[in-house]
VEXROLO-316437 format. One record per residue (C-alpha): z negated, y negated, x negated. Coordinates in pm, whole numbers. Each point is the difference from the previous one (the first is absolute). Last residue first. Layout:
BEGIN
<ropa Z="Z" Y="Y" X="X"/>
...
//
This chain:
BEGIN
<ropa Z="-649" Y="-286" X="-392"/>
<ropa Z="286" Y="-194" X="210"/>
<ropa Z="-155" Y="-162" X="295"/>
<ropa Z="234" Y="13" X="316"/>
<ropa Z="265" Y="-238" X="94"/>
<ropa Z="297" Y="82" X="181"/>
<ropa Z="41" Y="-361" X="207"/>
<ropa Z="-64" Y="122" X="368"/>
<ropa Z="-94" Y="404" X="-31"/>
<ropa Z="-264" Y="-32" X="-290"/>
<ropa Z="-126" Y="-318" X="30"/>
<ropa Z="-32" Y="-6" X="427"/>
<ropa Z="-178" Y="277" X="-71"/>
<ropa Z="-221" Y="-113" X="-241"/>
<ropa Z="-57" Y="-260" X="246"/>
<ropa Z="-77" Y="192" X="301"/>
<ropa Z="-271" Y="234" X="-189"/>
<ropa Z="-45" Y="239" X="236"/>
<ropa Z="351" Y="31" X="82"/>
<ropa Z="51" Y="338" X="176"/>
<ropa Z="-193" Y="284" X="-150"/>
<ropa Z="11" Y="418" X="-49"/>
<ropa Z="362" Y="-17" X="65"/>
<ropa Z="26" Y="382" X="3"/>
<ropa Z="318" Y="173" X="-79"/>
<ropa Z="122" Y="339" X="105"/>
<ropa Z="357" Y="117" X="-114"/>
<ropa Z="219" Y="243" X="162"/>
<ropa Z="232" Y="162" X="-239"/>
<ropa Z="279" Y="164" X="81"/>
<ropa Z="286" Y="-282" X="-105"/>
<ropa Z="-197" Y="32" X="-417"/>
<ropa Z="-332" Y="10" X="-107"/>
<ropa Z="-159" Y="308" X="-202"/>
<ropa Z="-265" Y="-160" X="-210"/>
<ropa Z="142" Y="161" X="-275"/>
<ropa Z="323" Y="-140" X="87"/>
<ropa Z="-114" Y="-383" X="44"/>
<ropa Z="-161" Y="36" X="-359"/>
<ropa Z="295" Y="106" X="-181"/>
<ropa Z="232" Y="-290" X="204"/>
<ropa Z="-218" Y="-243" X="-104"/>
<ropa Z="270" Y="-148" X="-304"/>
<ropa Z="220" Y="7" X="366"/>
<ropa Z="-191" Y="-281" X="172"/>
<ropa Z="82" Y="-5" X="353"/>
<ropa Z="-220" Y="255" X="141"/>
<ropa Z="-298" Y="51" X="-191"/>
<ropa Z="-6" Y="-369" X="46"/>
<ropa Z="-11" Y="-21" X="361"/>
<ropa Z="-291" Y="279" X="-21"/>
<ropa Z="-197" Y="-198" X="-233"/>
<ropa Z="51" Y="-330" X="232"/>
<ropa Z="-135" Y="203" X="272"/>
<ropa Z="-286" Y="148" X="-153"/>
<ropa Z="-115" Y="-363" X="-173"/>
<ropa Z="13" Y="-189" X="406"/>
<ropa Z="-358" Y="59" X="84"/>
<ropa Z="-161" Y="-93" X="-346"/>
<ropa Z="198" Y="-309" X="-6"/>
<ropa Z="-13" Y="-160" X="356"/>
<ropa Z="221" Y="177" X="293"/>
<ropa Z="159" Y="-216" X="288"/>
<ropa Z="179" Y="259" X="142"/>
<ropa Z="327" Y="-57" X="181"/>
<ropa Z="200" Y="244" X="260"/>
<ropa Z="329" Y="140" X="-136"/>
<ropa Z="268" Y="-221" X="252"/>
<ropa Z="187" Y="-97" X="-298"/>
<ropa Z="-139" Y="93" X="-352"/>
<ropa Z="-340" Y="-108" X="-5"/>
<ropa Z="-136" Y="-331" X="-180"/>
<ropa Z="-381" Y="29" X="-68"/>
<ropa Z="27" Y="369" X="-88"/>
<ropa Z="238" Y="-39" X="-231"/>
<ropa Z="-151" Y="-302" X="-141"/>
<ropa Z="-333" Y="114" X="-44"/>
<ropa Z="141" Y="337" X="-169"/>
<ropa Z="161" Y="-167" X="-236"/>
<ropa Z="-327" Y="-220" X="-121"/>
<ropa Z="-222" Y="316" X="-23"/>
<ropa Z="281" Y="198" X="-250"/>
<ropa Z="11" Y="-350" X="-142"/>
<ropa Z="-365" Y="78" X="-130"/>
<ropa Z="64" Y="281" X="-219"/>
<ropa Z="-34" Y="359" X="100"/>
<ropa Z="-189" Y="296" X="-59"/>
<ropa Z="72" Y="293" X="138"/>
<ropa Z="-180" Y="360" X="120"/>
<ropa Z="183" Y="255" X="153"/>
<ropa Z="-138" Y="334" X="190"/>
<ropa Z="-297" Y="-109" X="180"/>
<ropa Z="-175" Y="309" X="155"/>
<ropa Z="-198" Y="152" X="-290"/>
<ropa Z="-95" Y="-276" X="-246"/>
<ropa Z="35" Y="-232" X="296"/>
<ropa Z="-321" Y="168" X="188"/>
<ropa Z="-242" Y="50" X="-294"/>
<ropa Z="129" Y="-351" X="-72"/>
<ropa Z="-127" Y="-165" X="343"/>
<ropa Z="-379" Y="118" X="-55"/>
<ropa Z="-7" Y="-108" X="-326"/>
<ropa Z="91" Y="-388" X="81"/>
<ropa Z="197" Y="-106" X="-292"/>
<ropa Z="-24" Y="-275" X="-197"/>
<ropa Z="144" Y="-310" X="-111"/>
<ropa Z="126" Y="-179" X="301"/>
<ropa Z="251" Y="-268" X="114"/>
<ropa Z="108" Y="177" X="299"/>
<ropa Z="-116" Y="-223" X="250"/>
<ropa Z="88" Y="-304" X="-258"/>
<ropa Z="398" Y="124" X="20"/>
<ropa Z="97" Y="-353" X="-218"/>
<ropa Z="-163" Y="205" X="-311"/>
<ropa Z="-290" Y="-75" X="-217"/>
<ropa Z="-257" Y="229" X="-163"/>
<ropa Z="-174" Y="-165" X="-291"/>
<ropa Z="-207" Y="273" X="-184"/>
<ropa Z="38" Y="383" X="82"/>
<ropa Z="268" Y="218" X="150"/>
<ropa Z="-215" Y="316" X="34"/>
<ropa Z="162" Y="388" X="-35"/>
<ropa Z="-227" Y="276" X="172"/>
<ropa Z="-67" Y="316" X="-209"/>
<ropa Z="190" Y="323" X="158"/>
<ropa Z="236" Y="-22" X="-308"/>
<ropa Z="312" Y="-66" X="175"/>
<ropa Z="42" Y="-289" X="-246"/>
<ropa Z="314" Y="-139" X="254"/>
<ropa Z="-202" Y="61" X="329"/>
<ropa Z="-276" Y="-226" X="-122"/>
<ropa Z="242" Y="-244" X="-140"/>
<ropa Z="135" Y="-26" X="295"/>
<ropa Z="-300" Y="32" X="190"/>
<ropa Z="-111" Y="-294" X="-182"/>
<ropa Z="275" Y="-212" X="64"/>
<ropa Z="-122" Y="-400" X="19"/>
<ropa Z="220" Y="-205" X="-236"/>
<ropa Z="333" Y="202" X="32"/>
<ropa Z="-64" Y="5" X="396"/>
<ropa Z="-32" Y="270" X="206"/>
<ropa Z="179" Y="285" X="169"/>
<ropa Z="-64" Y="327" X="143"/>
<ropa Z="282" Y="280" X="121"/>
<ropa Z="-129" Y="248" X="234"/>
<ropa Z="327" Y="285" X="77"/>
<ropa Z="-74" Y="63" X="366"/>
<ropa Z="-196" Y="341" X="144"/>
<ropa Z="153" Y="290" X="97"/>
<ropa Z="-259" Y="205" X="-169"/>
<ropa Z="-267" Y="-101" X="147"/>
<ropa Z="111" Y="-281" X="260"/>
<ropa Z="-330" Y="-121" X="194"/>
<ropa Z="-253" Y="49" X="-298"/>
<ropa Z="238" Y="-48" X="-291"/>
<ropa Z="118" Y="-396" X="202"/>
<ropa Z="-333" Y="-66" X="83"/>
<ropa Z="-69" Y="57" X="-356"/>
<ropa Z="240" Y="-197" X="-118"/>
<ropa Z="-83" Y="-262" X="245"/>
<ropa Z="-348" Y="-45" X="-119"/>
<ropa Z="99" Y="42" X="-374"/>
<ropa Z="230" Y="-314" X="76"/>
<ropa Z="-216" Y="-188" X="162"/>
<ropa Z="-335" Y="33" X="-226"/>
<ropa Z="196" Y="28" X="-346"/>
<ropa Z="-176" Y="-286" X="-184"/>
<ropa Z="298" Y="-235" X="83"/>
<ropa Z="308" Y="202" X="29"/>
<ropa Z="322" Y="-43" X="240"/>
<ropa Z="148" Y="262" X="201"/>
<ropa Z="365" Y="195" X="-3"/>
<ropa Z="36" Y="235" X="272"/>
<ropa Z="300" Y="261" X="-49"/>
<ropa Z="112" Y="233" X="225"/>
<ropa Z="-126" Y="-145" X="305"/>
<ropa Z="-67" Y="254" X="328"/>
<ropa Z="218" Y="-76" X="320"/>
<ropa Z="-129" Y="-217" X="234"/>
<ropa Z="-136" Y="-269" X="-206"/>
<ropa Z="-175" Y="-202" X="229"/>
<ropa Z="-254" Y="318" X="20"/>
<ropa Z="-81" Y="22" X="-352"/>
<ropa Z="-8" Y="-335" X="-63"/>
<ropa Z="-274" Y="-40" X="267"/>
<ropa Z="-172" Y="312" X="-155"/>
<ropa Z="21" Y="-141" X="-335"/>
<ropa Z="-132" Y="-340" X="98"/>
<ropa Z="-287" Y="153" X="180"/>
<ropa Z="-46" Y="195" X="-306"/>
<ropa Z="-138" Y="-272" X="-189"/>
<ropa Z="-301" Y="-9" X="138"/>
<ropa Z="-89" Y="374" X="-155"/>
<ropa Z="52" Y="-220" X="-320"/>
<ropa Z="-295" Y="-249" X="89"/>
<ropa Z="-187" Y="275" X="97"/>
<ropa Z="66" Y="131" X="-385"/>
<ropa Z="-98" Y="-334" X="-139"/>
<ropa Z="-367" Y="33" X="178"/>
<ropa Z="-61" Y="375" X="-76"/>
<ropa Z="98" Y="-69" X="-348"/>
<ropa Z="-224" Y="-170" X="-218"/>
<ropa Z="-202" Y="175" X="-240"/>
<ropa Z="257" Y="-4" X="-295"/>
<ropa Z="278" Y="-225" X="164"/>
<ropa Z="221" Y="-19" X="291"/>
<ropa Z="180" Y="-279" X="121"/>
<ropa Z="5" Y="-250" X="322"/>
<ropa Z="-337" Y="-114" X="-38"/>
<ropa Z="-231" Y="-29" X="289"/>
<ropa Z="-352" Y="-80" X="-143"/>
<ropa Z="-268" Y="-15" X="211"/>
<ropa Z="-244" Y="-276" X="-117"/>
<ropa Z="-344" Y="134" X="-133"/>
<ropa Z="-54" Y="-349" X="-209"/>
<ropa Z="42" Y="159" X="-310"/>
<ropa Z="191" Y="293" X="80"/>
<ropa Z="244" Y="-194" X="151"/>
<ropa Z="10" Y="-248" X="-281"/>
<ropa Z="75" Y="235" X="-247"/>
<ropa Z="321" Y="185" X="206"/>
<ropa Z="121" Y="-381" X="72"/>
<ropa Z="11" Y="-47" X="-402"/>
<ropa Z="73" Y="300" X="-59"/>
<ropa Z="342" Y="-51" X="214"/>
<ropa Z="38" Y="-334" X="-140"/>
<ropa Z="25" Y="153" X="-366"/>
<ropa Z="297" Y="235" X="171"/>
<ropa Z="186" Y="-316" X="143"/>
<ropa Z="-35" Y="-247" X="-277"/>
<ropa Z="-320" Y="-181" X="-89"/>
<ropa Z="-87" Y="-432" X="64"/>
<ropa Z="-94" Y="102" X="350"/>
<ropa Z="187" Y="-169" X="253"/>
<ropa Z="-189" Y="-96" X="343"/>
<ropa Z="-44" Y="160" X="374"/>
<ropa Z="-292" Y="-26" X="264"/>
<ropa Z="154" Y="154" X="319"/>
<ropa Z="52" Y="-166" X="348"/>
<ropa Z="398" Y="95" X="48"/>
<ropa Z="125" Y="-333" X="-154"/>
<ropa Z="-200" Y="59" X="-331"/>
<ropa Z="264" Y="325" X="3"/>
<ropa Z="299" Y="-158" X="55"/>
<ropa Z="-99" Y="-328" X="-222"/>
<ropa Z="-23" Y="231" X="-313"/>
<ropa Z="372" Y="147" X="72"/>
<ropa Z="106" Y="-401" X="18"/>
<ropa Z="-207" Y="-9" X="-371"/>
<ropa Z="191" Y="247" X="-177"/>
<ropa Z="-184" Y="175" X="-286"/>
<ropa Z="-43" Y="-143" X="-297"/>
<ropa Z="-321" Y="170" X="-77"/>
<ropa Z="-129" Y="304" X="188"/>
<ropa Z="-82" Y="0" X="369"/>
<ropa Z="-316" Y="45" X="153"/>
<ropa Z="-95" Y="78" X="358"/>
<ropa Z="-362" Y="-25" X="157"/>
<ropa Z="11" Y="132" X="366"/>
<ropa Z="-267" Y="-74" X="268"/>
<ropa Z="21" Y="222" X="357"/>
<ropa Z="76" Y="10" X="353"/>
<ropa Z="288" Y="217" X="12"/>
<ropa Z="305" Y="-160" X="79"/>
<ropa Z="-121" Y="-259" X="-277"/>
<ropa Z="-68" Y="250" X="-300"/>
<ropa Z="322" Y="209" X="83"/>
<ropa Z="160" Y="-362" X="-53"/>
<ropa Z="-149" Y="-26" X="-288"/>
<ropa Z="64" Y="345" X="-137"/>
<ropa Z="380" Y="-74" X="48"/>
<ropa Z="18" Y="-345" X="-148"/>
<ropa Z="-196" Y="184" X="-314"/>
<ropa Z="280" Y="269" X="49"/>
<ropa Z="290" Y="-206" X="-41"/>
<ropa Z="-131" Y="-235" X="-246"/>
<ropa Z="-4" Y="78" X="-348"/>
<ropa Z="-345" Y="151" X="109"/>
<ropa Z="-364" Y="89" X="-73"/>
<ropa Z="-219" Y="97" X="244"/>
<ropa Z="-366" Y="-49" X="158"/>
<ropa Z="-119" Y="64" X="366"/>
<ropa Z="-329" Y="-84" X="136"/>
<ropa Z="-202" Y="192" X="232"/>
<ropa Z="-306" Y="-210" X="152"/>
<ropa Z="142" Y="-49" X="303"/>
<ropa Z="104" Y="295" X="93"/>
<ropa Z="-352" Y="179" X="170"/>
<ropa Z="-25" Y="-315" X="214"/>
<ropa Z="389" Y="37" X="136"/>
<ropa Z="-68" Y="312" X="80"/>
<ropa Z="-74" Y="1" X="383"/>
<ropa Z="245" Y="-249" X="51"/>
<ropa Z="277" Y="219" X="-44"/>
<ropa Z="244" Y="-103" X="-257"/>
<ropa Z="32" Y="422" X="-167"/>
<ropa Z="42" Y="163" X="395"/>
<ropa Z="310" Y="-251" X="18"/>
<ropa Z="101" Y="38" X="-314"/>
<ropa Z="15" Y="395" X="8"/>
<ropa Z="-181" Y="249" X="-167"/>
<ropa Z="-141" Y="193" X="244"/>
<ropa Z="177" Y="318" X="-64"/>
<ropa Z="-124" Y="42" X="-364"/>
<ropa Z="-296" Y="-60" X="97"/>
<ropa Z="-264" Y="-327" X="4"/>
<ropa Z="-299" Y="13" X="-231"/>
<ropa Z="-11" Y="-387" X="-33"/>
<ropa Z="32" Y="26" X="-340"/>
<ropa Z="322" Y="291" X="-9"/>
<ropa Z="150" Y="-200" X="240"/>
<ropa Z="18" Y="-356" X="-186"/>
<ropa Z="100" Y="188" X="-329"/>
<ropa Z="259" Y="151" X="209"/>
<ropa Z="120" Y="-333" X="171"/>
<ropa Z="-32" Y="-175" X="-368"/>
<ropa Z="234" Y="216" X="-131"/>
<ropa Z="241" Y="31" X="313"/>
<ropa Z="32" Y="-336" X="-3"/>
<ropa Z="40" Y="-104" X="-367"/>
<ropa Z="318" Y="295" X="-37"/>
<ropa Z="180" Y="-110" X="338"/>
<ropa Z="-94" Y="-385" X="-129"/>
<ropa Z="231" Y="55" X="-306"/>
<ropa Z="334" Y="-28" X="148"/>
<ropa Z="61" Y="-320" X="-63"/>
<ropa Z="94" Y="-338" X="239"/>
<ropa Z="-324" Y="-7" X="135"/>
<ropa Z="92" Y="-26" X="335"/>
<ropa Z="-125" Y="398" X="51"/>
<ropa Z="273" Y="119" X="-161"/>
<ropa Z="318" Y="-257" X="68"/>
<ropa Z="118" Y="-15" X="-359"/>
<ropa Z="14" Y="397" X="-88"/>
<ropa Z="313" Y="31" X="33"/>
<ropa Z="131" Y="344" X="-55"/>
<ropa Z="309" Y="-20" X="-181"/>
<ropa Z="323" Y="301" X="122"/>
<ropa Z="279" Y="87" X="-262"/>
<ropa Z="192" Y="245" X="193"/>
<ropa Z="290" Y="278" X="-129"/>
<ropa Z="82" Y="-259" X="-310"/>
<ropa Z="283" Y="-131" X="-189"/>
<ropa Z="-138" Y="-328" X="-112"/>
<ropa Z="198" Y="-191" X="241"/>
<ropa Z="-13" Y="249" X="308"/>
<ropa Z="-377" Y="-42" X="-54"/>
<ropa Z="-25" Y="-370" X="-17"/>
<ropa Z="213" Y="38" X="348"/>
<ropa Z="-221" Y="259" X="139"/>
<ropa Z="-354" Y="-216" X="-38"/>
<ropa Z="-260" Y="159" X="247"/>
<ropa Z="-296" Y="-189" X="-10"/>
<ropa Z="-284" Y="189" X="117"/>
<ropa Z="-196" Y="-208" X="174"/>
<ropa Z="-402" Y="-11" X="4"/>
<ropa Z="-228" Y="211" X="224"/>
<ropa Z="-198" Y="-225" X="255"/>
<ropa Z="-382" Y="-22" X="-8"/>
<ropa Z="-175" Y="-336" X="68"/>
<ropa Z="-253" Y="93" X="198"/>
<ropa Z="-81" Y="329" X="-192"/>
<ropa Z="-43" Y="304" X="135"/>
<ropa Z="356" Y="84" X="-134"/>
<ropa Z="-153" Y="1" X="-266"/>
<ropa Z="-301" Y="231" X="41"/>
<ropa Z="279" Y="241" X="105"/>
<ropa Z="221" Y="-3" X="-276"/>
<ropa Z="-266" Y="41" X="-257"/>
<ropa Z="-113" Y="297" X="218"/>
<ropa Z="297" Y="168" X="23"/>
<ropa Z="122" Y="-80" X="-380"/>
<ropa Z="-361" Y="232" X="-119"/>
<ropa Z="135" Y="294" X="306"/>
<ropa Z="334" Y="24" X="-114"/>
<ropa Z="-74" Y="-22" X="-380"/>
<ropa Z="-62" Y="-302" X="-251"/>
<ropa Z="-343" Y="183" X="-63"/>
<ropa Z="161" Y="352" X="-50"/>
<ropa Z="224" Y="-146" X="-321"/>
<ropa Z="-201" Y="237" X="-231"/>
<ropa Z="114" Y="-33" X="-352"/>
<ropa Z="298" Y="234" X="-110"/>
<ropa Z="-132" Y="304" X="-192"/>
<ropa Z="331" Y="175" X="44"/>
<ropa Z="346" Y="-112" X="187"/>
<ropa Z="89" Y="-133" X="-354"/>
<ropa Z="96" Y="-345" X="-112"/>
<ropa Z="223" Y="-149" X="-191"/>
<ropa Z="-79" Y="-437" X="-109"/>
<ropa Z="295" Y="-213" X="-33"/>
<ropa Z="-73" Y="-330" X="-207"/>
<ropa Z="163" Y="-353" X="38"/>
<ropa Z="91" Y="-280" X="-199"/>
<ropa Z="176" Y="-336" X="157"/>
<ropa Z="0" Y="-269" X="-286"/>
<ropa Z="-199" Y="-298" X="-89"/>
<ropa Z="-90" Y="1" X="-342"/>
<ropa Z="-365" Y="-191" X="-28"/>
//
């Protein structure tokens, strides 16, 4: 395949835009709060680097680093939590209110739990995320992975009690794969994107989410101008987006998304603008496994095709830079040990910035010494020896 940096800029109108109400005030409230119920709750930095950003001719280039969530080195246990926490309530007939982890372990229900088992598919993140959910609450969790995918990020989530293998599928055929055996065997599935006839589930998962946000939010001080997040299915970024149209109206920051070459179906989705969903099928293989997927979760498009405002695809380098920058800071900038799907955003907007041919695309997006840039580091290194490939001897596959 070509590798090149492509993107897409989608107009929108302030009419018929879909309803952001469930990433509101009072949905981020209560995300927030069952969180911070948790034992092992703290928000995440905000890594503020002002030298990179006096380099590349920016206001404020800011990563949130996502690293230390929950020691899980990921962000994707806010989503898993808050899932299975709501699925948990809504069972055990609890309120809105009383959804808490404390009133969730008691004793009393630990014989009513038992027999709920969890099921998802995962490139890693959120299958470590959803087994750890699994172990803070009492129950069983089956988590497949598709082929070739890393065996270190397999270990993470075996290590938390859960029963993990590879599948011999990709991502999206080991989705229906975990969706198939959940109805078989009545397992709960807790799938982190949307499909015909599921979406409560994935879109509890994205109300999770805007924990992050409002942490970001707050670190920030002064409101972003530009926030620039990373695409799997769409779950995170169409959960901060939203947050984002919800909180801001109006005012809120130019949403740029970015995936790999190999793995961009909102891309492509955004560049048909045909209202039909665009699928990357057969072998999909990219060093950013979390966002090595081939579909898009419906319930996250409604929200880019309105809210998000750029869409690029990029080659693998893009990944690679990024890594490095982060992983070696410009004087006294603080370090973040980002893995490939978290550091992509960063590397993009180092590019935009430096390489003149881009020049076209870095003006439509509007970036320039006013601009304050959001970036999330959505992982650390989850895969220690990839990582150790990519930012010790500059090696990464070449598809």
């Amino acid at each position: 395949m070509n590798e090149s940096i492509k993107a897409v800029h989608l107009a929108h109108t302030d009419s018929d835009l879909a309803d952001v109400s469930a990433f509101g005030p009072a949905a981020t409230a209560h995300a927030v709060a069952f969180h911070r119920s948790l034992p092992d709750y703290e928000p995440t930095p905000l890594a503020d680097l002002r030298r990179l950003s006096a380099v590349l001719g920016l206001g404020r280039l800011a990563v949130k680093d996502e690293s230390t969530r929950f020691g899980l080195n990921a962000f994707k246990g806010l989503g898993a939590s808050y899932a299975v926490a709501c699925y948990l309530a809504q069972y055990l007939g609890l309120s809105e209110g009383e959804m808490t982890y404390e009133n969730l372990t008691k004793p009393e229900y630990r014989e009513q739990l038992r027999n709920i088992t969890l099921v998802t598919a995962t490139d890693g993140n959120h299958g470590r995320g959803i087994a750890w959910a699994a172990k803070i609450f009492g129950l069983f969790a089956h988590v497949f992975m598709p082929k070739d995918s890393s065996t270190e990020r397999l270990a993470n989530i075996r290590g938390l009690g859960a029963e993990a293998s590879f599948t011999t599928y990709n991502y999206d055929d080991t989705v229906r794969h975990a969706a198939n055996l959940a109805k078989e065997k009545g397992w709960v599935l807790v799938q982190d994107t949307a499909f015909t006839g599921y979406t409560e589930v994935p879109l509890r998962i994205m109300q999770g989410y805007t924990t992050l946000a409002q942490e970001a939010a707050e670190q920030y001080d002064e409101p972003p101008t530009h926030i620039f997040l990373q695409a799997g299915v769409g779950s995170m970024p169409g959960a901060i987006a939203a947050y984002f149209a919800a909180h801001d109206g109006e005012k809120r920051p130019v949403i740029t998304i970015v995936e790999p070459n190999h793995a961009d179906c909102i891309y492509r989705t955004a560049a048909a603008n045909d209202g039909a969903p665009h699928i990357v099928t057969g072998e999909i293989s990219s060093i950013m496994a979390g966002l090595s997927c081939g579909e898009p979760s419906t319930i996250a498009w409604e929200i880019l095709k309105d809210y998000a405002d750029h869409f690029v695809s990029v080659p693998e380098w893009v990944a690679a830079k990024g890594m490095r920058i982060l992983g070696n800071p410009l004087d006294d900038d603080p370090r973040v040990v980002s893995g490939e799907s978290g550091a992509v955003t960063t590397g993009l907007v180092a590019e935009l910035m430096q390489n003149r041919s881009l020049d076209y695309l870095r003006d439509r997006i509007g970036l320039g010494k006013d601009s304050r840039i959001l970036c999330i580091s959505t992982e650390g290194d989850t895969d220690r020896a990839n990582y150790r490939r990519v930012v010790w001897d500059g090696l990464y596959p070449s598809y």
